[in-house]
C-alpha atoms as a printed R data frame, in Angstrom:
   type eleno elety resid chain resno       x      y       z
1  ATOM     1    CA   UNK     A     1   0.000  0.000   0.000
2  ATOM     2    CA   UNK     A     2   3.025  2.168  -0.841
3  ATOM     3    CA   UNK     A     3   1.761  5.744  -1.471
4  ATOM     4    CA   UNK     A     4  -1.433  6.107   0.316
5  ATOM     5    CA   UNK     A     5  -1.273  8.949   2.388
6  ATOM     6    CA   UNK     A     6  -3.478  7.585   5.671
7  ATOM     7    CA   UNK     A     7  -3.256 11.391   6.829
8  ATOM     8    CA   UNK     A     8  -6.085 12.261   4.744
9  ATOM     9    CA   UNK     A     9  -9.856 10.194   4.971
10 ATOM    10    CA   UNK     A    10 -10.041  6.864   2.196
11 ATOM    11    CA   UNK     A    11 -12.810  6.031   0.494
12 ATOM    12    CA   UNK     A    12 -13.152  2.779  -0.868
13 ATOM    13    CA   UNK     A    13 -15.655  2.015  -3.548
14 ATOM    14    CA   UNK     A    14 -16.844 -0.665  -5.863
15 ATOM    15    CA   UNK     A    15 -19.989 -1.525  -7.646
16 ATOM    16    CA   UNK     A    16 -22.047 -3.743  -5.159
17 ATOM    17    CA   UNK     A    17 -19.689 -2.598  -1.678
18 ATOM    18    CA   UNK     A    18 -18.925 -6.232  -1.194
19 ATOM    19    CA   UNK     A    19 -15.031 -5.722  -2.334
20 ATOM    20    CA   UNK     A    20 -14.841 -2.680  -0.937
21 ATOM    21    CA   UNK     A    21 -16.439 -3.295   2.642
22 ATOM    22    CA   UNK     A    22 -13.361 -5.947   2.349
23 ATOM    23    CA   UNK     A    23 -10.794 -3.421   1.209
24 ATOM    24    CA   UNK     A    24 -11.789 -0.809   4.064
25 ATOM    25    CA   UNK     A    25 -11.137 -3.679   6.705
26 ATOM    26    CA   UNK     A    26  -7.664 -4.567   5.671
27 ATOM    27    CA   UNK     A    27  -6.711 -0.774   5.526
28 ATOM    28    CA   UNK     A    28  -8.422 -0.581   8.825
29 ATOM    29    CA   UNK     A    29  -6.049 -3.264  10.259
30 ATOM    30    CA   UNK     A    30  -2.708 -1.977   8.369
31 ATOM    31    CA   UNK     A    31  -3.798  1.656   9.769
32 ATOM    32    CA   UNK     A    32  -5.719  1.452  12.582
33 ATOM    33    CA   UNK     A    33  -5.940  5.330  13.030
34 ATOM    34    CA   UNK     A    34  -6.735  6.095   9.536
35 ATOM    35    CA   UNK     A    35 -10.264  7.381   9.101
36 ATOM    36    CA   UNK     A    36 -11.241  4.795   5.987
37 ATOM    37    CA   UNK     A    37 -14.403  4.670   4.516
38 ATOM    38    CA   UNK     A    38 -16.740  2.093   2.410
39 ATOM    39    CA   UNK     A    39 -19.824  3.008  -0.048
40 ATOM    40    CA   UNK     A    40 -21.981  0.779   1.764
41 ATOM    41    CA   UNK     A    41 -24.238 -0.865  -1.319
42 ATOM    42    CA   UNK     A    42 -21.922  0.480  -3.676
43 ATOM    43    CA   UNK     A    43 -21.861  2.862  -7.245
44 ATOM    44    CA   UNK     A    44 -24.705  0.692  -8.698
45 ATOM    45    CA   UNK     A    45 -26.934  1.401  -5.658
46 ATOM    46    CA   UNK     A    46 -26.228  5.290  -6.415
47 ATOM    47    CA   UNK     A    47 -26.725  4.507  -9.850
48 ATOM    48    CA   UNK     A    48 -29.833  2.506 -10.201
49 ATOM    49    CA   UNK     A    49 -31.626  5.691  -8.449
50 ATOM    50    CA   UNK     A    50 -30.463  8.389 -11.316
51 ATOM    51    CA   UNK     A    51 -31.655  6.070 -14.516
């Protein structure tokens, strides 16, 4: 995870929030006072509302 600066909030994101619920946890546990963020229900979710 060389490069992420874990001063500034992470959001992770995918299209259902499945991957990215389990990308926020392993950040969580490699940084544990990062502030790291998941779309819960992911893009699709956001996008099935603005067809």
């Amino acid at each position: 995870m060389q490069g992420l600066d874990v001063e500034k909030p992470i959001v992770c994101y995918c299209t259902t929030g499945k991957r990215s619920k389990e990308a926020a946890m392993m950040l969580k546990e490699a940084y544990p006072h990062a502030q790291v963020y998941s779309l819960k229900r992911g893009i699709q979710h956001l996008m099935d509302g603005q067809a």
